[in-house]
C-alpha positions, 0 to 999 in steps of 0.5 A: 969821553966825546968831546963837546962839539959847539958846531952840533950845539949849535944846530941843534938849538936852531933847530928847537928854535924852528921847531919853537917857531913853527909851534908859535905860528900853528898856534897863532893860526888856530887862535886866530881862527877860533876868534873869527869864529867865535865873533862870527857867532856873537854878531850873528846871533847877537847882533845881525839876522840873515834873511832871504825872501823867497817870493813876491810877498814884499814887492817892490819893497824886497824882491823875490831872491833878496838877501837881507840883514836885520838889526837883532838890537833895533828893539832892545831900547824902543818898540816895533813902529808901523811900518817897519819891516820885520823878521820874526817866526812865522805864527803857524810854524816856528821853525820858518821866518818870515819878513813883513810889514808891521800895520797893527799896534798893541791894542789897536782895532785895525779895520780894512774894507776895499783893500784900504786900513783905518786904526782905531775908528778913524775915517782917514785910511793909512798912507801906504806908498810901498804897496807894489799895486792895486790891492784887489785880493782878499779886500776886506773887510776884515776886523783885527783886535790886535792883543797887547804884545803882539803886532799885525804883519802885511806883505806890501804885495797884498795881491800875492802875500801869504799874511795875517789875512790867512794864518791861523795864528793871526798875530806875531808876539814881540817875543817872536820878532828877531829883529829889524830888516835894515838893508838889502846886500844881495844882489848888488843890483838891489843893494840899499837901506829898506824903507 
């Protein structure tokens, strides 16, 4: 019969603690990894839209190479207003999103004649201090009847925007807009909230 060796005991339990403890700590790391992950996931699909602008569509405003995120929740609770930048799935390719300038309400007669708007008859053309220039191309005149659910969408660089004046599907639907452009975060050098 072996006698019992408490020396050997001994090591063997602090052992199984190490091997216990090492367990714990994988474990702890794998959790916590999947909880980042998994928020990650929530507030990007959720929460926040990424976005970049390839061009110049929406100079001065946003230039070309800015990255942006959107507000996923801005419209849970209150509709689209004028003039807010949005992002939504281009009208003529669902697979592409775009970021524009709400002009045109649901049901309103947006008119343009010499690269000025007017709603609904009025006499008095829409202030738009966040055109980058001059609108001289593609002046008008032109006649949106913007159906209900949906919204008129304009680049503020009207001279190099690629917009409702030419798609083949004019309006974007409520449904398609995924959120509310809210700020600017790369490159620093254009860091800021979008007016």
């Amino acid at each position: 019969m072996k006698d019992f060796n408490y020396e050997d005991e001994h090591k063997n339990t602090e052992k199984s603690k190490e091997s216990f403890s090492a367990v714990r700590e994988i474990i702890s790391w794998i959790l916590t990894f999947a909880l980042a992950i998994g928020a990650a996931f929530l507030i990007k699909n959720y929460l926040i839209i990424n976005a970049d602008v390839p061009t110049g569509s929406m100079e001065n405003t946003i230039m070309p190479g800015d990255r942006l995120i959107g507000n996923r929740l801005a419209y849970l609770r209150e509709d689209p207003q004028r003039g807010d930048v949005i992002i939504f799935h281009y009208p003529d390719d669902e697979e592409e999103l775009y970021v524009k300038r709400i002009i045109g309400l649901p049901g309103e007669e947006v008119r343009i004649e010499e690269g000025k708007i007017y709603i609904d008859g009025s006499d008095t053309p829409l202030e738009e201090s966040y055109l980058k220039e001059e609108w001289t191309v593609e002046t008008g005149p032109f006649l949106f009847e913007v159906p209900e659910d949906c919204y008129l969408v304009l680049g503020d660089n009207r001279n190099d925007s690629w917009d409702a004046r030419y798609w083949a599907n004019t309006y974007v639907a409520r449904e398609k807009i995924l959120g509310k452009g809210e700020l600017i975060y790369w490159p620093l050098s254009d860091f800021g909230k979008i007016e």
